[in-house]
MARDRENVO-263789 format. One line per 2 residues: number of its first residue (from 1); their letters; for each residue y, z, x of N, C-alpha, C, O. Coordinates in pm, 1 decimal. Layout:
N
NUM = a = Y Z X Y Z X Y Z X Y Z X | ...
***
This chain:
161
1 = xx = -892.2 1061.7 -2558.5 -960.8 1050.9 -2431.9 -946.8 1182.6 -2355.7 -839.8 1236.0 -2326.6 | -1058.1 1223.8 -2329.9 -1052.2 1401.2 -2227.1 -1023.6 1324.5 -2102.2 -1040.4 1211.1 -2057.3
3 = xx = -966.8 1452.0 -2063.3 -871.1 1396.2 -1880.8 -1019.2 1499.6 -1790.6 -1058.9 1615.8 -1781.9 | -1048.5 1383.8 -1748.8 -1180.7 1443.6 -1615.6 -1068.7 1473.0 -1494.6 -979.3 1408.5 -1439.9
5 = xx = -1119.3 1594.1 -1485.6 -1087.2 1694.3 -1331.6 -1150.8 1705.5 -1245.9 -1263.5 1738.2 -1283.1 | -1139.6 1692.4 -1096.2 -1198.2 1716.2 -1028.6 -1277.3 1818.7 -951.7 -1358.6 1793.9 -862.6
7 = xx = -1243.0 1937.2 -997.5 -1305.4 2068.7 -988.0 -1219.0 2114.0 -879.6 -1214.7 2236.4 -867.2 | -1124.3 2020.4 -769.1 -1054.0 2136.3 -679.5 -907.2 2105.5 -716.4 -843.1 2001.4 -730.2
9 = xx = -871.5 2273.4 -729.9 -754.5 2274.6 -771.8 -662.6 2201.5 -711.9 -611.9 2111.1 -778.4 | -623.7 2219.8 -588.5 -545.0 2164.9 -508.2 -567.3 1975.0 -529.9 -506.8 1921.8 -436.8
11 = xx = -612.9 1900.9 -593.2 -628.3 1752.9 -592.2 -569.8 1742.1 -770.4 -489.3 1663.9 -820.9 | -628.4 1825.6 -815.6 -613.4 1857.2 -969.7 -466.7 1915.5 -995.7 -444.9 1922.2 -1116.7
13 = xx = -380.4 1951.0 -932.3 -240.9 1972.9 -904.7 -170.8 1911.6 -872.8 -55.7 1911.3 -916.5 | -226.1 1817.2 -761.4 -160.0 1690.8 -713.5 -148.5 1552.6 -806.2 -71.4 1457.2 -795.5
15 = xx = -236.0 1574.6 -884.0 -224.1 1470.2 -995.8 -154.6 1470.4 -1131.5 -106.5 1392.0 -1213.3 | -177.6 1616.6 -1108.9 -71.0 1680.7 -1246.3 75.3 1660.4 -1224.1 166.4 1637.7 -1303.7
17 = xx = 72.7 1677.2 -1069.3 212.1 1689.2 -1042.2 330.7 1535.8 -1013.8 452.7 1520.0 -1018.6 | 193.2 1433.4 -979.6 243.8 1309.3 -970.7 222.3 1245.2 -1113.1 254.3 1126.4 -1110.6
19 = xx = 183.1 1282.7 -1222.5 176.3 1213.9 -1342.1 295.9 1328.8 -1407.2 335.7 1294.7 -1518.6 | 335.6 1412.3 -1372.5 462.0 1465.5 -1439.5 586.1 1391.2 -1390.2 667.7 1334.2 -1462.6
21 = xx = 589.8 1401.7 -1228.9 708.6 1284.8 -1141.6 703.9 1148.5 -1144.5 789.6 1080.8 -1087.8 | 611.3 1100.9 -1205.3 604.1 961.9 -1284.4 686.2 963.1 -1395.3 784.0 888.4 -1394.3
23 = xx = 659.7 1051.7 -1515.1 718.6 1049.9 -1651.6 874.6 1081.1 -1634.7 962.1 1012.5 -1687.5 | 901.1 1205.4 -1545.9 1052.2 1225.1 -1539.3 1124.7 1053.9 -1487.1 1222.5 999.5 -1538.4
25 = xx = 1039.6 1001.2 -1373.7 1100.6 905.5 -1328.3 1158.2 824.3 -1427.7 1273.9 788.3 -1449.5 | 1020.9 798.7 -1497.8 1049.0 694.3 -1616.9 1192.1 700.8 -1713.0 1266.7 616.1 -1762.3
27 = xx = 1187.3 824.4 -1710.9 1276.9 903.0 -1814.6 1418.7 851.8 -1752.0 1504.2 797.1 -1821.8 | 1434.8 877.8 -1601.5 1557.5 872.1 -1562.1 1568.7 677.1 -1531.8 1668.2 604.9 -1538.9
29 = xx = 1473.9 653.7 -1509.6 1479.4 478.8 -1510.1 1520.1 431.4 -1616.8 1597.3 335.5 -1615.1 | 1462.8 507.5 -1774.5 1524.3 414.6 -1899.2 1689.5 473.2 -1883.1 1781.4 396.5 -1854.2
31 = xx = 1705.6 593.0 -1902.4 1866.9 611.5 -1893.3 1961.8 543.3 -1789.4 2083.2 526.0 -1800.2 | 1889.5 512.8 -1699.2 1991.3 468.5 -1565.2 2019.6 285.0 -1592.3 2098.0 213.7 -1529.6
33 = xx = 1928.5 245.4 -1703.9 1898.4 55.6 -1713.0 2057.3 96.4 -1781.9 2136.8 17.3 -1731.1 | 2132.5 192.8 -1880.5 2277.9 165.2 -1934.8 2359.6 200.1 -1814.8 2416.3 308.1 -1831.2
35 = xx = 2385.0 142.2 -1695.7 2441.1 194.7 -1563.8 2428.2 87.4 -1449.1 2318.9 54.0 -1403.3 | 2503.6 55.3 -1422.4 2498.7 -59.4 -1305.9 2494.0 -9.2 -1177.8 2575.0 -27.4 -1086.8
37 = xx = 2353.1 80.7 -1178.3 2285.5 127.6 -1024.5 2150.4 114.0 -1095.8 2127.8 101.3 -1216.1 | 2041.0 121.7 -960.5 1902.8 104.5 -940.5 1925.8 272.4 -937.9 2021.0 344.4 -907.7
39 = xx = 1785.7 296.4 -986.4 1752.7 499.6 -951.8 1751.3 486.4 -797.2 1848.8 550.8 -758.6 | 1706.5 449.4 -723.4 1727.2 428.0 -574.9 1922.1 433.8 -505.1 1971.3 479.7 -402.0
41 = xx = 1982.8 359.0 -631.1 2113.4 356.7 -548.9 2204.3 482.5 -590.9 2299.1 533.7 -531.3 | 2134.8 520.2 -731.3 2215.6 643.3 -773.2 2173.8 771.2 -736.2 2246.8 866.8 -762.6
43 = xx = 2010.5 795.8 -648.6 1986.1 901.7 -540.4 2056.1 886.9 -437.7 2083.0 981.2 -363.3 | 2102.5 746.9 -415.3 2199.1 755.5 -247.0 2333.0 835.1 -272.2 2379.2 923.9 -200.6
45 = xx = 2407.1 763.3 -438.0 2484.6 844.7 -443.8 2502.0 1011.6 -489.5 2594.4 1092.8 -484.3 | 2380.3 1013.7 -530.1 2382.5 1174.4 -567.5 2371.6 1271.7 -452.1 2423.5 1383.3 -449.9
47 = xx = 2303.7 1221.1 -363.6 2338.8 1261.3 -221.1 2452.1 1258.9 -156.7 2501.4 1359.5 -105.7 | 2485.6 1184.2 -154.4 2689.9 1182.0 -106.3 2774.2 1312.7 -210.7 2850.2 1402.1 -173.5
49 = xx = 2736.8 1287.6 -315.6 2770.3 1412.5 -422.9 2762.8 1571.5 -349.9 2830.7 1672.3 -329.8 | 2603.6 1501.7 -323.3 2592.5 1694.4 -287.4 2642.9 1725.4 -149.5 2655.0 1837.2 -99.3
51 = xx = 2664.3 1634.2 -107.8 2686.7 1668.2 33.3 2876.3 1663.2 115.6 2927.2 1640.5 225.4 | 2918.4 1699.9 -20.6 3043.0 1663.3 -36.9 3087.0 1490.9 -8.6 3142.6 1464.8 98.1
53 = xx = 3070.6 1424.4 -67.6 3099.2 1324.2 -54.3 3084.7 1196.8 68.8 3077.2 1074.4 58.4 | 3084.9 1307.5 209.9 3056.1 1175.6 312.3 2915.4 1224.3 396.4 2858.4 1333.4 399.2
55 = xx = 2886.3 1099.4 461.3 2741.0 1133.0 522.7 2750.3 974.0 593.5 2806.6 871.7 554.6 | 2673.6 1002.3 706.7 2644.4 920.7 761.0 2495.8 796.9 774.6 2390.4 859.3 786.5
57 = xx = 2483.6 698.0 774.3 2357.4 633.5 696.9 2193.7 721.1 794.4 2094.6 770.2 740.4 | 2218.3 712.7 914.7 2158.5 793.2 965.4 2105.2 941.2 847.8 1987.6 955.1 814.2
59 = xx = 2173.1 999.1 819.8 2179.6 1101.7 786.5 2125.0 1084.0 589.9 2029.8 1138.8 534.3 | 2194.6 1019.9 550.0 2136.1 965.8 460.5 1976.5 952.1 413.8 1928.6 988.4 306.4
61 = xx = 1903.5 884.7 533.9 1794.6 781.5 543.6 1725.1 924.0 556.3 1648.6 969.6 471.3 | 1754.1 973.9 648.0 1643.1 1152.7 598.3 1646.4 1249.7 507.0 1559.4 1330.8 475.2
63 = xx = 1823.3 1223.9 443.1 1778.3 1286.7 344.9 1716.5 1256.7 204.4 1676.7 1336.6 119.5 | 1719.0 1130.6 202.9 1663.6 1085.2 72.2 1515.4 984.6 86.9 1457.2 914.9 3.8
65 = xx = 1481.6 1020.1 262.8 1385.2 1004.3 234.1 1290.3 858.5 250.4 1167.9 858.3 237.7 | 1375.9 731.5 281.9 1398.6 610.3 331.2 1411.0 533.9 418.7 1496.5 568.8 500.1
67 = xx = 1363.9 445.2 438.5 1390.8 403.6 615.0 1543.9 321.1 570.3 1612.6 297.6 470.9 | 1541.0 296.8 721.7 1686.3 294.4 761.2 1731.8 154.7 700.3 1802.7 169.0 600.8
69 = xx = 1705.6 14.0 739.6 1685.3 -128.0 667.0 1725.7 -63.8 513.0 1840.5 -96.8 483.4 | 1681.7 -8.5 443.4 1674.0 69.3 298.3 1778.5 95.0 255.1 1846.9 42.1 167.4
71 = xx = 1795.2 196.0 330.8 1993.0 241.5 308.9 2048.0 155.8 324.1 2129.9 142.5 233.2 | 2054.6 28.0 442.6 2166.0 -48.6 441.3 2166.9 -151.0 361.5 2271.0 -198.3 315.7
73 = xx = 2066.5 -189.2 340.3 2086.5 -273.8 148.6 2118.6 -157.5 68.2 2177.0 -204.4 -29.4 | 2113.6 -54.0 57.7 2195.6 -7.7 -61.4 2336.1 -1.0 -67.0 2416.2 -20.6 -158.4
75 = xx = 2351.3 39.5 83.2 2490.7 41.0 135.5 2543.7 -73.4 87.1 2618.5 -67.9 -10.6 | 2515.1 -185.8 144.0 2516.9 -356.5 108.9 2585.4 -340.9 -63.1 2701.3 -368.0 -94.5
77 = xx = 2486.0 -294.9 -147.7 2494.8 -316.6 -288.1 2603.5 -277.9 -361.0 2682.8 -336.0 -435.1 | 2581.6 -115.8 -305.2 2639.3 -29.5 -333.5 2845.7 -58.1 -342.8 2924.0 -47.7 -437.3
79 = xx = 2865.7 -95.1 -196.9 2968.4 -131.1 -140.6 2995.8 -256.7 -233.7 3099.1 -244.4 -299.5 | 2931.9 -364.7 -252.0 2985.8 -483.3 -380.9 3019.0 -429.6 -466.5 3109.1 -486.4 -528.3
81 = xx = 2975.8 -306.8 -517.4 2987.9 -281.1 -654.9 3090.0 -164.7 -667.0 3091.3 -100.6 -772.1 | 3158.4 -139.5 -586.8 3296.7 -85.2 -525.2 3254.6 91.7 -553.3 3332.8 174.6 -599.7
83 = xx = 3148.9 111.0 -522.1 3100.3 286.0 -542.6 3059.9 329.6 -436.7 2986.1 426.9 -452.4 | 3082.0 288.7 -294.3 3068.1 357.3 -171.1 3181.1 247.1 -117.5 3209.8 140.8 -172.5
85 = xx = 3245.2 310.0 22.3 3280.7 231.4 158.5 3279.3 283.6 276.7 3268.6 406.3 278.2 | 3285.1 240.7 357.7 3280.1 281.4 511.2 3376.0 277.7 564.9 3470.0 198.5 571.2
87 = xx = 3341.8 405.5 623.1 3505.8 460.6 736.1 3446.2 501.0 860.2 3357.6 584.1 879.8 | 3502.6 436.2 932.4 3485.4 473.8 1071.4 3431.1 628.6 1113.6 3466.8 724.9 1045.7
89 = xx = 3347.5 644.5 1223.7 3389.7 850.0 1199.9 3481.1 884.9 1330.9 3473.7 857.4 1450.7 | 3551.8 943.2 1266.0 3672.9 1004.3 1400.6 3603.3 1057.4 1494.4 3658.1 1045.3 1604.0
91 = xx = 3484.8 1122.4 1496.6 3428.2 1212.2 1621.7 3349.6 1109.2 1670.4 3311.0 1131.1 1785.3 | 3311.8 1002.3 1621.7 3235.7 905.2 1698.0 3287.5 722.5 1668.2 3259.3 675.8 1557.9
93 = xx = 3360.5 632.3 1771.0 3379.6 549.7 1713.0 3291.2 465.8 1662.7 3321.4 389.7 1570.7 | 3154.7 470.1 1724.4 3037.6 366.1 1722.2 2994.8 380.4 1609.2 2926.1 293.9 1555.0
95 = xx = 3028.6 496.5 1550.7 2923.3 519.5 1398.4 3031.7 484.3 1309.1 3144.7 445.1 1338.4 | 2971.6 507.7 1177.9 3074.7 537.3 1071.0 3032.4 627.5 957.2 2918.4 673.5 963.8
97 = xx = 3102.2 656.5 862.4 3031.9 706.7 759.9 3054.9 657.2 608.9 3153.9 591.0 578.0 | 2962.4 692.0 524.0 2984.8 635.0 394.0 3046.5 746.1 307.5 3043.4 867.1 330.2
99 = xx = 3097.8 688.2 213.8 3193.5 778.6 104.9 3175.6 742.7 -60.0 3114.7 646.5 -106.8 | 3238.0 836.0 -124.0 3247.3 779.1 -266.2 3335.2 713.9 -249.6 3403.3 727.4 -148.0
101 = xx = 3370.9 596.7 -368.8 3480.0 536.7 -379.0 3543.4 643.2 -537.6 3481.0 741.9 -576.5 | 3662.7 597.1 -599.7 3688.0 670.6 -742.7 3603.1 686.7 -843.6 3564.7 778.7 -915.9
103 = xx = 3577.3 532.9 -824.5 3472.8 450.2 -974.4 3332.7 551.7 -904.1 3291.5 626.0 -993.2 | 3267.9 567.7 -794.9 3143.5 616.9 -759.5 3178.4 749.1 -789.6 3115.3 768.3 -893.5
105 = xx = 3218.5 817.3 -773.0 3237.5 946.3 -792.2 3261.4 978.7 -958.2 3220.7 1087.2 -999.7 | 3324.2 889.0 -1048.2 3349.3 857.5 -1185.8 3185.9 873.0 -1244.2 3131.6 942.4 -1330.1
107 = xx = 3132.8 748.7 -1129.2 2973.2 661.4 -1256.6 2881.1 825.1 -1186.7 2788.3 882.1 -1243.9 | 2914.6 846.8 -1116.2 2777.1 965.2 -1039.1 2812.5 1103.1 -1202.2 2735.7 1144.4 -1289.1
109 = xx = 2981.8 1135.9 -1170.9 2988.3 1236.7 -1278.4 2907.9 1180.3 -1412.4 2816.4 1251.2 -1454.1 | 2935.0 1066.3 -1476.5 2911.2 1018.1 -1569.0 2706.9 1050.3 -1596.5 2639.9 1089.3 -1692.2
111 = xx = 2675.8 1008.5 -1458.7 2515.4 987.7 -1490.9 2464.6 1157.3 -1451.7 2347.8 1189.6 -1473.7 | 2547.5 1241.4 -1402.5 2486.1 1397.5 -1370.7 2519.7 1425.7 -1508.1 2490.5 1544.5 -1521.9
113 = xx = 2560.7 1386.2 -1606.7 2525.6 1469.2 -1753.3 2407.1 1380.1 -1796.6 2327.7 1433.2 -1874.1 | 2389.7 1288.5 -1769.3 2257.5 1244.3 -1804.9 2090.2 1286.3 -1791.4 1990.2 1291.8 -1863.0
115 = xx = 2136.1 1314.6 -1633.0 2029.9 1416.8 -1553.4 1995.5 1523.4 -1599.7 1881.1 1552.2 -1634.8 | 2150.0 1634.4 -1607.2 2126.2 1742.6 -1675.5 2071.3 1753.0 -1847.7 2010.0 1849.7 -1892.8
117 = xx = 2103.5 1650.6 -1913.5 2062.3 1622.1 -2036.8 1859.4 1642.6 -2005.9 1799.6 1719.7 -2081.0 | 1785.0 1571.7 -1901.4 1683.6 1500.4 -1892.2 1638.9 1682.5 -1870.2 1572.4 1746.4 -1951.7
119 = xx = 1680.5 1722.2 -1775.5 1652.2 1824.6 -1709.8 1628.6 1951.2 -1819.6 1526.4 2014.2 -1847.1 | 1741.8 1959.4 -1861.1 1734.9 2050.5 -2018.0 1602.6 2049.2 -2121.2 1537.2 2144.5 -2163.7
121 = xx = 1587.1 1897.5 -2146.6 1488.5 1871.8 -2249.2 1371.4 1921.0 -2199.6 1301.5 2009.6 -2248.7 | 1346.2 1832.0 -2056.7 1203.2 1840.9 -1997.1 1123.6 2052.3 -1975.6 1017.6 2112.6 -1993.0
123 = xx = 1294.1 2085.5 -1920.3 1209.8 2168.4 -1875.0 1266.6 2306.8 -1970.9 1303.4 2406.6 -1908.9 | 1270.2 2306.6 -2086.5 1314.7 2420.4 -2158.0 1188.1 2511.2 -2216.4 1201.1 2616.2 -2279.3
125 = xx = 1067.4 2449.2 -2182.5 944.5 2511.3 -2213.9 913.0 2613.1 -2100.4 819.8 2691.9 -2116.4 | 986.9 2614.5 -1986.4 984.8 2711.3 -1898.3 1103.8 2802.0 -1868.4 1221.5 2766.1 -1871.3
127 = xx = 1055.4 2932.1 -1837.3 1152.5 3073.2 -1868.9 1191.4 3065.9 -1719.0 1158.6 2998.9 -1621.1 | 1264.9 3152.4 -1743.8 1390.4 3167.4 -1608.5 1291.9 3236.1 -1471.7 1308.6 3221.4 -1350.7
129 = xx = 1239.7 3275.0 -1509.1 1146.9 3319.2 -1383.7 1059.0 3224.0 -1378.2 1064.4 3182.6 -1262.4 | 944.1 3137.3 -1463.4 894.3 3023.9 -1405.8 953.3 2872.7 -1336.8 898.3 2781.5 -1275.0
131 = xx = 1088.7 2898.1 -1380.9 1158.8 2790.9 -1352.0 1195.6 2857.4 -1159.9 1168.6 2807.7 -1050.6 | 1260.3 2976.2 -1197.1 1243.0 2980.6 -1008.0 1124.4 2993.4 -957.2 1122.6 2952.2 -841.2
133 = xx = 1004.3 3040.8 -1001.1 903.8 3002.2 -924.6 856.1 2897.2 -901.2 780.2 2885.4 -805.1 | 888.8 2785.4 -987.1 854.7 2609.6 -960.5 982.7 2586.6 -894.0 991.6 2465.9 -871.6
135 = xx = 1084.6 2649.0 -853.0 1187.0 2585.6 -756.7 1094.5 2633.2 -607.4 1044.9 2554.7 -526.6 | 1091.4 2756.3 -603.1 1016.4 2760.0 -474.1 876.9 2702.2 -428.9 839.6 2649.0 -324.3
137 = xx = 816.3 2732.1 -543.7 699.6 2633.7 -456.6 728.4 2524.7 -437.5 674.4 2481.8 -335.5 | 794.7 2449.2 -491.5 870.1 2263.2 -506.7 914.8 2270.1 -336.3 880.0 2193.3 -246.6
139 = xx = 1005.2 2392.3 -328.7 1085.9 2347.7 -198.5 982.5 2423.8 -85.7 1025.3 2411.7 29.1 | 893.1 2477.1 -93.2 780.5 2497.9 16.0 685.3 2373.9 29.2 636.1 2336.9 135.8
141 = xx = 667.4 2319.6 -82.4 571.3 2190.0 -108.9 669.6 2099.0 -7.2 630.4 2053.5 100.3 | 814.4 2079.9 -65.4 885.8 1957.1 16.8 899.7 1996.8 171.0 892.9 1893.0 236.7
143 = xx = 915.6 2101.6 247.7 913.7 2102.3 381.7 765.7 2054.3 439.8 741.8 1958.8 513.7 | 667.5 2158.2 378.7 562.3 2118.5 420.9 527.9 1964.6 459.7 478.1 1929.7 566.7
145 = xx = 570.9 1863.0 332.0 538.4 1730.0 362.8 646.9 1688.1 478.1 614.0 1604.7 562.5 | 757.2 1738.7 479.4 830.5 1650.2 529.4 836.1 1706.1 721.5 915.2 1658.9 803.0
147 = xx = 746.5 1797.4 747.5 704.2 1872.6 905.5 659.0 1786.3 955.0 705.3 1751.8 1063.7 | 562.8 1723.4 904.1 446.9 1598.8 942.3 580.7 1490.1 1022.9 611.7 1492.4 1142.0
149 = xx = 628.9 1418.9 935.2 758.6 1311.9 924.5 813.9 1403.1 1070.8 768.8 1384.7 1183.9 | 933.5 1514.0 1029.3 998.1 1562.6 1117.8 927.4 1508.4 1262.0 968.9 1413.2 1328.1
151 = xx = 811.3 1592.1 1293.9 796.5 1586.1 1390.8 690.0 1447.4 1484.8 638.5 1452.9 1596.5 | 690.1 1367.7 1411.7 679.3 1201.2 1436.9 818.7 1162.3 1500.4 823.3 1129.9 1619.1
153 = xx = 959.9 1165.9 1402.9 1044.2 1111.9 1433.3 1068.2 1212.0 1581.2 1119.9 1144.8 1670.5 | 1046.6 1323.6 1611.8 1101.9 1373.7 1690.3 1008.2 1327.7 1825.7 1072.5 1293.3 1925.0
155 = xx = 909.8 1326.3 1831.2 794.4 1220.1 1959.2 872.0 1110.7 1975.5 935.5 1079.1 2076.1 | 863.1 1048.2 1860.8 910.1 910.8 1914.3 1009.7 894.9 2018.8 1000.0 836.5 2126.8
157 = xx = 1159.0 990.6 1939.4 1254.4 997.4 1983.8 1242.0 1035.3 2126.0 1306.3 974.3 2211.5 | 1166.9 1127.6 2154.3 1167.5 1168.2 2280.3 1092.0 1056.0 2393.6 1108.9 1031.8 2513.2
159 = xx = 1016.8 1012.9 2305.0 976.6 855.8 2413.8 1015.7 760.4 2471.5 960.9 679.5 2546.3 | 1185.3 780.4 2406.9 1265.6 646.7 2415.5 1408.2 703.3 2524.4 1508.1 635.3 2548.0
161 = x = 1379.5 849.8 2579.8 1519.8 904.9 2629.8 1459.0 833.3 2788.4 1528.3 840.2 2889.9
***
């Protein structure tokens, strides 16, 4: 079957690019079914990873991208399944923040060789200079979308002082 294009690049990129972030998904969905997390709960924790380990759900919910209800069922899940808990935050009593637990910090190491495994395969057809040039456009592509967002949440916010 020939793949019909639409003649503008920019729509014809966007489809390329969401039928490639489909397949990786897939990729990381079959590896993640041997793992007792959802790909959803093991981005929450790969985020705590990168972010040295604690973060607040607030903080969380923008960076990965989620509304807030979202995080706290993962939190919810997460926390049964003894791979996050909550600690108060010393600079604020009202809040708290989330953490690895041993076992979370264990299953996260365990599934970042998995990633890196996925990552290796997928993208070894690209050389060290196309690979940083698809890091930068990736991370010019991700602000761009996420300006729109930013500055919604920031109206709102200001509607409510």
């Amino acid at each position: 079957m020939n793949r019909v294009e639409t003649g503008d690049l920019k729509e014809d990129a966007l489809v390329a690019f969401l039928r490639v972030a489909d397949i990786l998904d897939r990729h990381l969905e079959l590896e993640l079914s041997n793992y007792p997390v959802s790909r959803t709960e093991y981005i929450l924790m790969i985020a705590l990873k990168m972010q040295g380990g604690f973060m607040r759900p607030t903080d969380l919910s923008n960076h990965i991208f989620r509304a807030k209800h979202t995080i706290s069922g993962l939190i919810n899940s997460l926390e049964k399944k003894d791979f996050i808990k909550r600690e108060l935050d010393k600079k604020d009593r009202r809040s708290f923040k989330i953490s690895l637990t041993a076992s979370g910090w264990e299953l996260v190491d365990q599934i970042w060789q998995v990633r890196r495994s996925i990552a290796y395969k997928a993208l070894s057809c690209l050389d060290k200079a196309e690979l940083s040039s698809m890091n930068e456009n990736l991370n010019t592509l991700r602000e761009r979308l996420l300006k729109p967002v930013d500055n919604k949440r920031k109206r709102r916010w200001g509607k409510m002082k």
